[in-house]
KEROTOR-963135 format. One record per residue (C-alpha): residue number from 1; x, y, z negated. Coordinates in steps of 0.001 Angstrom, whole numbers. Each point is the difference from the previous one (the first is absolute). Layout:
N
+------+---------+---------+---------+
| rofi |      c1 |      c2 |      c3 |
+------+---------+---------+---------+
|  NUM |       X |       Y |       Z |
...
+------+---------+---------+---------+
***
This chain:
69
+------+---------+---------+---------+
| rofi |      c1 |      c2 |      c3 |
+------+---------+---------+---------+
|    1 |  103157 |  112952 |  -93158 |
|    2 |   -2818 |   -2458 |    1127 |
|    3 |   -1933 |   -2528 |   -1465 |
|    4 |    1055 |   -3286 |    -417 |
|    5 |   -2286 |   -2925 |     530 |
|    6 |    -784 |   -2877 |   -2836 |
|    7 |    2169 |   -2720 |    1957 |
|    8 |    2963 |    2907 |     681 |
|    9 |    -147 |     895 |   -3891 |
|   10 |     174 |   -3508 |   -1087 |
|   11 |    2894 |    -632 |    2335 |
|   12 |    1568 |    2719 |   -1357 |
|   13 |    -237 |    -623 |   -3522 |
|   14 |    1429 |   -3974 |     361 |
|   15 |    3060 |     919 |    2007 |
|   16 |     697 |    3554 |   -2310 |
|   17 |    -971 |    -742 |   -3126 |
|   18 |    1204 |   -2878 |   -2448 |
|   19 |   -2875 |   -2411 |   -1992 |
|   20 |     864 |    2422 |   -3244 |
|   21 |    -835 |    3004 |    1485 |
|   22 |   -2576 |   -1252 |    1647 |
|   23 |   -1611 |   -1706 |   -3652 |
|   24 |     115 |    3400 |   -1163 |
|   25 |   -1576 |    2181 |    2690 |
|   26 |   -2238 |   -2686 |      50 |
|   27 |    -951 |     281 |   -4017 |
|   28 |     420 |    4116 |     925 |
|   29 |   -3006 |    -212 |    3030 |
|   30 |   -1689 |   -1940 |   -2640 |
|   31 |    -120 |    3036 |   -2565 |
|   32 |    2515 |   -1265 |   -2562 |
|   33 |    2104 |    2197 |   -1341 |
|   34 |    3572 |    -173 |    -385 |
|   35 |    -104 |   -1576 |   -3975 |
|   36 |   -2598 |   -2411 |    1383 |
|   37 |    1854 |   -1122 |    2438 |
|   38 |    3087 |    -488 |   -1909 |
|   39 |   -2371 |   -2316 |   -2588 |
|   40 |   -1182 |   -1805 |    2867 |
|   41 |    2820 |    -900 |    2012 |
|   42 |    2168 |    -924 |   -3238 |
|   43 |    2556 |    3181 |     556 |
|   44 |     820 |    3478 |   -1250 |
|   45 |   -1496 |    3087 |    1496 |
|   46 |    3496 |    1186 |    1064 |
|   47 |    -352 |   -3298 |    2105 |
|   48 |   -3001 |    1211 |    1608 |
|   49 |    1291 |    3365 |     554 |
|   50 |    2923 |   -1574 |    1586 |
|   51 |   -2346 |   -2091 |    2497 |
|   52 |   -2270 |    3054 |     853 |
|   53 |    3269 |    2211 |     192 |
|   54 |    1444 |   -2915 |    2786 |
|   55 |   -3509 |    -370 |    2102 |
|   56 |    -167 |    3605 |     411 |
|   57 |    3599 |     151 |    1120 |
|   58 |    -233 |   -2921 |    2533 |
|   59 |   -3376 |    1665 |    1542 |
|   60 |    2047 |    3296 |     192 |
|   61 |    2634 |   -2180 |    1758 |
|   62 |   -2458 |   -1169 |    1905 |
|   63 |   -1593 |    3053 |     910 |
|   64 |    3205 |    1393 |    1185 |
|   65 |     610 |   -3548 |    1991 |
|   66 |   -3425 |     455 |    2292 |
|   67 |     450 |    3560 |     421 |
|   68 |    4074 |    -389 |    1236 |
|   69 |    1668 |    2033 |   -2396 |
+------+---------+---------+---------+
***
């Protein structure tokens, strides 16, 4: 697997991943935990698990997208 560039993984990110899973990788890049980010964006923590749960799977789905499987 190669490296992507900034402008490829900001492409990326808009067309995979929705604004709420974006917030929270966001808060998550930004060292807030997963209580922290449940106080900050006004939702539970199984909220935020649910949004990190969903980016991973669409970059997994993306993965398997740019390598043809």
């Amino acid at each position: 697997m190669g490296f992507l560039s900034i402008a490829d993984l900001k492409t990326r990110v808009e067309v995979t991943l929705t604004p709420a899973q974006l917030a929270v990788l966001t808060l998550l890049s930004e060292g807030f935990g997963g209580k922290q980010m449940a106080l900050h964006l006004g939702i539970t923590e199984s909220a935020v698990k649910a949004r990190l749960s969903g980016a991973r799977r669409a970059h997994g789905d993306a993965e398997a997208r740019a390598s043809g499987r």
